[in-house]
C-alpha positions, 0 to 999 in steps of 0.5 A, spaced: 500 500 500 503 507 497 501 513 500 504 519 497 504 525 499 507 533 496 508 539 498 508 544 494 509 552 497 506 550 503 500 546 500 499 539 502 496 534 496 495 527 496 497 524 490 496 517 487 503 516 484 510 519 484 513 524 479 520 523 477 521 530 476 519 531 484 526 527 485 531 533 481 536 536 485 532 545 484 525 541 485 520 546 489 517 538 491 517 536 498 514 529 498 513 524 503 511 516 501 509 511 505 510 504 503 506 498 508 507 491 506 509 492 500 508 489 494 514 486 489 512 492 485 511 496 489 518 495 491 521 496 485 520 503 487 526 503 491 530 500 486 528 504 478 525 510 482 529 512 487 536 508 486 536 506 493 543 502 494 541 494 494 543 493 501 539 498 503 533 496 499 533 489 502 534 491 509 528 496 508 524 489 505 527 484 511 522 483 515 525 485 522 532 489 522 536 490 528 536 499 528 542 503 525 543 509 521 547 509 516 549 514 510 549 513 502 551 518 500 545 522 496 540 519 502 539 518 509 538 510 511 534 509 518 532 504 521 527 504 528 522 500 532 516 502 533 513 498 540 506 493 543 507 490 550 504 483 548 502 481 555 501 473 554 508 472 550 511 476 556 515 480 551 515 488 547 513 486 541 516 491 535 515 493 528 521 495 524 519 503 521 525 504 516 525 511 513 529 513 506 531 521 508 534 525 502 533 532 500 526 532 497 524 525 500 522 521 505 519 514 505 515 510 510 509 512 515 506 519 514 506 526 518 506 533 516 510 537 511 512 543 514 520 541 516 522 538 510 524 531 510 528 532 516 524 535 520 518 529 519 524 524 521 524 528 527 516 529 528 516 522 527 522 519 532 519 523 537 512 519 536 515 513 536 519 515 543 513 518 546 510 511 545 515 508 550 513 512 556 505 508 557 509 502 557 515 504 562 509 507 566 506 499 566 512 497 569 513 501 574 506 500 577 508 493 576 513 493 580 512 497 585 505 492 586 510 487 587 514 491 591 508 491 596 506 484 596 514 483 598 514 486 603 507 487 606 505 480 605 512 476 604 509 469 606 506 469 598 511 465 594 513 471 588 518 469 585 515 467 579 512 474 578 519 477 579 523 473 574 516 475 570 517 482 570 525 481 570 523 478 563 519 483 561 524 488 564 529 485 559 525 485 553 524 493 554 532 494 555 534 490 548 528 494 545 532 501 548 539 500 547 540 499 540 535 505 538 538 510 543 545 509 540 542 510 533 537 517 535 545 518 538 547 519 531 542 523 528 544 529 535 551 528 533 551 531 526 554 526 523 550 527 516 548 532 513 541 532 512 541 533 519 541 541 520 544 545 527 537 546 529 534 540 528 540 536 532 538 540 538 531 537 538 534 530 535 538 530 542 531 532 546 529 525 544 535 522 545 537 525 552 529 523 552 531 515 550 537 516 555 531 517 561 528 511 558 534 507 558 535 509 565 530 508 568 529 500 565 536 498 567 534 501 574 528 497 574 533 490 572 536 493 578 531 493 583 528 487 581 535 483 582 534 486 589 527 485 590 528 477 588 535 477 593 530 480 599 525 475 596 530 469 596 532 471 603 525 473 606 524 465 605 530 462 607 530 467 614 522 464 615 524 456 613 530 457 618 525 459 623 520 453 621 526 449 622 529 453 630 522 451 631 521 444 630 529 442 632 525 445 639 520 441 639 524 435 637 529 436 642 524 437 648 520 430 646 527 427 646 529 426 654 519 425 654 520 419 650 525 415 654 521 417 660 516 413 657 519 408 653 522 407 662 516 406 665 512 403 659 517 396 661 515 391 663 520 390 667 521 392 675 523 400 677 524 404 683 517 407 685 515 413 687 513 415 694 505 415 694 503 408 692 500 406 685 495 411 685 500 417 685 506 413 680 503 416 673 504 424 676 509 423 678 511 421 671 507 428 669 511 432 674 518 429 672 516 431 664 513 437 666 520 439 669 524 437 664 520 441 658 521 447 663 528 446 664 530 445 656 526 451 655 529 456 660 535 454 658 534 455 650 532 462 652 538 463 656 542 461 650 538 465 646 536 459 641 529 461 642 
C-alpha cells in the first residue's frame, strides 16, 4: 500500500503516484511516501525510482532489522522500532519503521510537511519515543505492586512474578539500547541532512531515550534486589520453621525415654505415694524437664 504525499509552497496534496521530476536536485517538491507491506512492485520503487543502494533496499524489505543509521551518500538510511507490550508472550513486541531521508524525500509512515524531510524524521522519532513512556509507566506500577506484596505480605511465594517482570524488564532494555545509540547519531551531526537546529531537538529525544534507558536498567536493578530480599525473606522464615521444630524435637527427646522407662515391663524404683500417685509423678518429672530445656534455650538465646 503507497501513500504519497507533496508539498508544494506550503500546500499539502495527496497524490496517487510519484513524479520523477519531484526527485531533481532545484525541485520546489517536498514529498513524503509511505510504503506498508509492500508489494514486489511496489518495491521496485526503491530500486528504478529512487536508486536506493541494494543493501539498503533489502534491509528496508527484511522483515525485522536490528536499528542503525547509516549514510549513502545522496540519502539518509534509518532504521527504528516502533513498540506493543504483548502481555501473554511476556515480551515488547516491535515493528521495524525504516525511513529513506534525502533532500526532497522521505519514505515510510506519514506526518506533516512543514520541516522538510528532516524535520518529519524528527516529528516522527519523537512519536515513536513518546510511545515508550505508557509502557515504562506499566512497569513501574508493576513493580512497585510487587514491591508491596514483598514486603507487606512476604509469606506469598513471588518469585515467579519477579523473574516475570525481570523478563519483561529485559525485553524493554534490548528494545532501548540499540535505538538510543542510533537517535545518538542523528544529535551528533554526523550527516548532513541533519541541520544545527534540528540536532538540538534530535538530542531532546535522545537525552529523552537516555531517561528511558535509565530508568529500565534501574528497574533490572531493583528487581535483582527485590528477588535477593525475596530469596532471603524465605530462607530467614524456613530457618525459623526449622529453630522451631529442632525445639520441639529436642524437648520430646529426654519425654520419650521417660516413657519408653516406665512403659517396661520390667521392675523400677517407685515413687513415694503408692500406685495411685506413680503416673504424676511421671507428669511432674516431664513437666520439669520441658521447663528446664526451655529456660535454658532462652538463656542461650536459641529461642
Amino acid at each position: 500500500m503507497l501513500t504519497v504525499l507533496a508539498s508544494v509552497d506550503g500546500v499539502v496534496r495527496k497524490e496517487s503516484s510519484i513524479d520523477p521530476a519531484w526527485l531533481a536536485p532545484d525541485s520546489p517538491v517536498t514529498f513524503w511516501a509511505d510504503l506498508s507491506k509492500p508489494t514486489s512492485e511496489e518495491a521496485r520503487l526503491l530500486r528504478s525510482l529512487f536508486h536506493f543502494h541494494e543493501l539498503a533496499v533489502e534491509d528496508a524489505l527484511s522483515q525485522s532489522h536490528h536499528p542503525k543509521v547509516e549514510s549513502y551518500g545522496a540519502f539518509l538510511y534509518v532504521i527504528l522500532h516502533g513498540i506493543a507490550f504483548e502481555a501473554a508472550k511476556h515480551r515488547f513486541a516491535t515493528r521495524d519503521t525504516d525511513f529513506f531521508v534525502g533532500p526532497h524525500y522521505c519514505a515510510r509512515n506519514e506526518h506533516v510537511l512543514e520541516d522538510g524531510p528532516a524535520g518529519l524524521l524528527h516529528r516522527i522519532v519523537d512519536t515513536m519515543v513518546d510511545n515508550y513512556l505508557p509502557e515504562i509507566e506499566k512497569l513501574a506500577d508493576r513493580l512497585e505492586h510487587i514491591e508491596h506484596r514483598v514486603f507487606d505480605d512476604p509469606r506469598d511465594n513471588l518469585v515467579r512474578p519477579i523473574l516475570s517482570l525481570k523478563r519483561d524488564v529485559a525485553s524493554m532494555r534490548r528494545v532501548l539500547l540499540p535505538q538510543r545509540d542510533v537517535i545518538g547519531r542523528l544529535a551528533r551531526r554526523e550527516f548532513s541532512v541533519i541541520t544545527e537546529q534540528l540536532s538540538y531537538r534530535f538530542r531532546d529525544v535522545y537525552d529523552q531515550m537516555v531517561r528511558l534507558t535509565d530508568e529500565s536498567m534501574l528497574f533490572h536493578d531493583r528487581l535483582s534486589s527485590l528477588l535477593d530480599a525475596h530469596v532471603t525473606s524465605i530462607s530467614t522464615r524456613l530457618n525459623q520453621v526449622m529453630k522451631v521444630l529442632t525445639v520441639i524435637a529436642t524437648i520430646f527427646m529426654p519425654l520419650t525415654v521417660l516413657t519408653g522407662m516406665w512403659g517396661m515391663n520390667v521392675p523400677l524404683p517407685a515413687f513415694p505415694g503408692g500406685d495411685e500417685m506413680q503416673f504424676w509423678w511421671i507428669v511432674a518429672l516431664m513437666a520439669v524437664t520441658t521447663g528446664s530445656m526451655l529456660w535454658l534455650f532462652r538463656l542461650r538465646r536459641w529461642m
